[in-house]
C-alpha positions in Angstrom: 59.0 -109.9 115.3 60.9 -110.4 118.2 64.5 -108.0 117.8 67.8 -108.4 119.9 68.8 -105.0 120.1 72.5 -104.1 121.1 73.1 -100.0 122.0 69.4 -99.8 123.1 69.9 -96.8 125.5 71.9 -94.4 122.6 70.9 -91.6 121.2 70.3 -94.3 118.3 69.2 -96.9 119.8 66.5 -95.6 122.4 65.0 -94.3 119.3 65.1 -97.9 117.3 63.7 -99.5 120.6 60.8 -96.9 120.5 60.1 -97.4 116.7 60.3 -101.0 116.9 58.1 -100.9 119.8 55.3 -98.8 118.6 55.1 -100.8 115.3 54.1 -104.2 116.8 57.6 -105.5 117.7 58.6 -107.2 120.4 62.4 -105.8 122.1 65.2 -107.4 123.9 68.2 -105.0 124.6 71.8 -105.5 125.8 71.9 -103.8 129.1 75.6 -103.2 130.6 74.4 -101.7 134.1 71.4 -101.6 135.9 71.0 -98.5 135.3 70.7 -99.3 131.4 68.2 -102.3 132.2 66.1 -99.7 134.3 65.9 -97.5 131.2 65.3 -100.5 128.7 62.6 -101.9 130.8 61.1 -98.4 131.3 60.3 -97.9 127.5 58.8 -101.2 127.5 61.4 -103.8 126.5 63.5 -106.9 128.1 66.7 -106.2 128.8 69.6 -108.7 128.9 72.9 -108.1 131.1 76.1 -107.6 129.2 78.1 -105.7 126.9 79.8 -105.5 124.1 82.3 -107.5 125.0 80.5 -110.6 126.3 80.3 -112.3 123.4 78.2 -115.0 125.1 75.1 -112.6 125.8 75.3 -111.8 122.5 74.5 -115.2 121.3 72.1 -115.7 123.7 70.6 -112.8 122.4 70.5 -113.2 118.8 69.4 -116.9 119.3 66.1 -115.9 121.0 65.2 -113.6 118.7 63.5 -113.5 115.3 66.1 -110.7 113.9 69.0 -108.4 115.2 70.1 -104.8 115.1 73.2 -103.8 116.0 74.1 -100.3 117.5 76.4 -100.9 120.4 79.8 -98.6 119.9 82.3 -97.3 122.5 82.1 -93.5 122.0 85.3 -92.6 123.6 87.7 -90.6 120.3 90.0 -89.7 123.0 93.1 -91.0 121.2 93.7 -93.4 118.4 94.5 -96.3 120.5 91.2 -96.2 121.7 88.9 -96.2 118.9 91.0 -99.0 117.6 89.9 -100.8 121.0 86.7 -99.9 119.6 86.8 -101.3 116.3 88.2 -104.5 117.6 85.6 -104.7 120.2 82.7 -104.3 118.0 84.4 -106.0 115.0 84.3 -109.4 117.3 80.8 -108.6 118.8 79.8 -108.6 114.8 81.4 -112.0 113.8 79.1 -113.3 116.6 76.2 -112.2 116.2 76.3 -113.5 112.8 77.5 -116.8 113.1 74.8 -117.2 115.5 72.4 -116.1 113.0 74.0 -118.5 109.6 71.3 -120.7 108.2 68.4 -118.9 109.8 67.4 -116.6 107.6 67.1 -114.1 110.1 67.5 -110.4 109.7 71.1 -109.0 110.8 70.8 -105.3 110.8 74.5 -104.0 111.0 75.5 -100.0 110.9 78.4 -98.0 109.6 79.5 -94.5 108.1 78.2 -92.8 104.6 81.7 -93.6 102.8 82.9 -90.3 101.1 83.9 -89.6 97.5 86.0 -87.0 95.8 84.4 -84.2 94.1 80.9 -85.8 94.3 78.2 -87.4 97.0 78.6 -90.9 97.6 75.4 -93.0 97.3 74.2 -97.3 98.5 76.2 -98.5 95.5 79.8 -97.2 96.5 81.7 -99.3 98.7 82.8 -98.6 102.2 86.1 -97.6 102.9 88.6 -99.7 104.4 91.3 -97.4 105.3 92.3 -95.0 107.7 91.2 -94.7 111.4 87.8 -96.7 111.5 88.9 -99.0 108.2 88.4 -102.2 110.6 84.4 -101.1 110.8 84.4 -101.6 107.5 85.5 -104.4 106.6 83.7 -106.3 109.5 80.5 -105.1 108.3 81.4 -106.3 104.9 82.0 -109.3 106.3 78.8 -109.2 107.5 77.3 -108.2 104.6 78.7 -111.9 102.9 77.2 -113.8 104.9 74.0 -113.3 102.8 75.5 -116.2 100.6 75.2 -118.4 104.2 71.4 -117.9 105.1 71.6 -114.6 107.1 69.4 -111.6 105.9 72.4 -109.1 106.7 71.7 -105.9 105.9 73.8 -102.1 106.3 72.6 -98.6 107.3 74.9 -96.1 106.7 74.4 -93.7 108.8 76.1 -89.6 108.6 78.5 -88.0 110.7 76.1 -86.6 112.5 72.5 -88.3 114.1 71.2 -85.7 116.2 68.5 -85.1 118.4 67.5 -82.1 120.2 71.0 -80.4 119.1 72.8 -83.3 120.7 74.9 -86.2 118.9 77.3 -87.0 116.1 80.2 -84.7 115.0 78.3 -81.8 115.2 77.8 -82.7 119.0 81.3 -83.5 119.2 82.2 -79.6 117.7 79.7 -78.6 120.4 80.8 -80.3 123.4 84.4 -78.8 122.0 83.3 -75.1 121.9 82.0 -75.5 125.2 85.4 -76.6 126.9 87.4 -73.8 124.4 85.0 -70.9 124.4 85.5 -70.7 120.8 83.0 -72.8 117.7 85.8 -73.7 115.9 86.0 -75.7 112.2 88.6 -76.7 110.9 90.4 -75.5 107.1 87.8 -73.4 105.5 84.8 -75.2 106.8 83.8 -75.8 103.4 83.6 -79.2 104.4 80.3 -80.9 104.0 78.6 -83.4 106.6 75.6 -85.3 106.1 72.8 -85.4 109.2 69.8 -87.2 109.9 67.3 -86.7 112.6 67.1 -89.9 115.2 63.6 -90.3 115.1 63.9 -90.5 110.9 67.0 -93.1 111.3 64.9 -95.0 113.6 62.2 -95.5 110.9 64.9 -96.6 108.7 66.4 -99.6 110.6 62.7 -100.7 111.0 62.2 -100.7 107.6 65.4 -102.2 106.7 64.6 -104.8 109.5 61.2 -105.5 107.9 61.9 -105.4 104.2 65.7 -104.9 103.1 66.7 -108.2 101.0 70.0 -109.8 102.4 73.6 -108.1 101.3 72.0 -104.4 100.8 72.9 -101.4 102.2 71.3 -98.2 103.0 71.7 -94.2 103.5 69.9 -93.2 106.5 70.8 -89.4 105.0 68.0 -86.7 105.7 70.8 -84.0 105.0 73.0 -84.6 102.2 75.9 -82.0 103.3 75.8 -79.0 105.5 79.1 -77.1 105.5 81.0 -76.8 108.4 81.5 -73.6 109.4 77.5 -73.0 109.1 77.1 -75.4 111.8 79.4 -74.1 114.0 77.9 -70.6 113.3 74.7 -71.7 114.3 76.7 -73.5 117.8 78.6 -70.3 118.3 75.5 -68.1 118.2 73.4 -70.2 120.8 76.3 -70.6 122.9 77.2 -67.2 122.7 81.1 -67.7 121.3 83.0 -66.4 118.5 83.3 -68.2 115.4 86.4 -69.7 114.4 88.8 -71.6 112.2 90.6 -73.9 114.4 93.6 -75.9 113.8 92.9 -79.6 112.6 94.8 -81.3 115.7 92.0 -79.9 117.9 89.8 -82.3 117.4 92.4 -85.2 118.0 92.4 -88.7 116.2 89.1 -87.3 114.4 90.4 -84.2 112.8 91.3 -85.8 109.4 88.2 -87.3 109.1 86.6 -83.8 110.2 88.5 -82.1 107.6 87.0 -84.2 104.7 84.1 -83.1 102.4 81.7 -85.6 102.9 78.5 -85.5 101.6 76.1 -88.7 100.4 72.7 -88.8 98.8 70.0 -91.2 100.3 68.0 -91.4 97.0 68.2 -95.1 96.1 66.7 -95.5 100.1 64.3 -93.2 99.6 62.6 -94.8 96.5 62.9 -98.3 97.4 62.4 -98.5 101.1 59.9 -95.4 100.8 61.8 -93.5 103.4 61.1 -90.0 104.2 62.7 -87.7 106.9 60.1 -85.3 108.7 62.1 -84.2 111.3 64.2 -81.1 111.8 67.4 -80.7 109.7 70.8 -80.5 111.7 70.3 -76.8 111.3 67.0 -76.4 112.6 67.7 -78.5 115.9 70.8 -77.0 116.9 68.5 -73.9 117.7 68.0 -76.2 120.6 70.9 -76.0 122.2 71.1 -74.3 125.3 73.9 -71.5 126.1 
């Protein structure tokens, strides 16, 4: 199969590209510099100029090839205004890529958040939320999702708060990256607080398979993890980086910090049995031994 693959140089994607790759596929990846292109072209795919924002690569894209994953999504949490921009951004990017794709029967491979449920883990069958910060993700990948009833094979990963790979990525990256500009591995409340995690290199089998297999309108837990609390992450940050271990206040962690103060965990079971999914990699735990002081 010949994928369009948007976010090809991620953490994410440069796994997906890899997977895809070394299981017969055939890659084309949005590129937004030349510096991305050189990257893409060095793990053996095409890369296409453009970003999220040029909605007219994107069609080019998707039109050339024989199915689409999408990955692409600004990282920058900085304030709330700007992961709006973000939503809106990708929400558009989303709407094109499918339209492109309506009466093709093509796969559509879309990504979002586990959604999270009081008092219990939150599995494929529970809706995503369309509230709060990053509601707008939602509800343009549901809107993806419908478009099974117009001849697109759209399908969902889920994916946890935290992909990682070599200690790097997710929430638990972001915690990082914030203990090393405080000096302290803060969590905030109690750190009771469960997040689910997945290895890079498992979630990269898992769009494949979802790619190759899912039917159209499905969704998927790419969940290795189902919920590590908190505070034992950043115990295990503090300890590699050598800083104390802390409760912090919420506001530290900016427009995020309600959504980092939520339990969260999800099950991947329904994945695991039908897709015949199984996570080999390190846990969250094990790989943040990784880090480097």
């Amino acid at each position: 199969m010949h994928v369009f693959v948007s976010g090809g140089t991620g953490l994410i994607g440069s796994a997906v590209v890899a997977e895809l790759l070394g299981n017969g596929h055939t890659v084309v990846a949005l590129a937004r510099s030349e510096a991305s292109a050189l990257a893409v072209e060095a793990a053996g795919a095409e890369s296409l100029r453009g970003d999220l924002a040029d909605l007219d690569a994107l069609r080019t894209g998707a039109a050339q090839a024989d199915g689409v994953i999408h990955l692409a999504f600004s990282a920058d949490f900085s304030t709330a205004e700007a992961v709006a921009t973000a939503v809106a951004e990708e929400s558009a990017a989303i709407a094109a890529l499918g339209e492109e794709l309506v009466g093709s029967d093509r796969p559509f491979v879309t990504v979002s958040g586990t959604p999270y449920l009081p008092g219990r883990r939150s599995t494929e069958a529970d809706p995503l939320r369309t509230d709060g910060l990053v509601g707008g993700r939602a509800r343009a990948v549901t809107a993806a999702l419908d478009l099974a009833s117009r001849g697109v094979r759209t399908v969902a990963v889920r994916l946890p708060r935290t992909v990682h790979n070599e200690g790097e990525g997710g929430f638990a990256g972001l915690l990082t990256g914030i203990a090393r500009q405080t000096g302290v591995s803060g969590y905030p409340g109690d750190g009771a607080q469960r997040w689910p995690a997945v290895h890079a290199l498992d979630a990269a089998v898992l769009f494949r398979l979802a790619l190759e297999q899912a039917p159209a309108g499905t969704s998927w837990h790419a969940v290795a993890d189902e919920g590590d609390a908190v505070r034992d992450i950043a115990a295990v940050v503090g300890r590699r980086l050598g800083l104390p271990v802390e409760p912090v206040p919420q506001e530290t962690y900016g427009p995020l910090g309600p959504i980092f103060a939520i339990d969260q965990p999800a099950s991947s079971t329904h994945t695991r049995e039908t897709l015949g999914w199984e996570p080999k990699h390190p846990s969250l735990l094990e790989d943040l031994e990784n880090l480097q002081p």
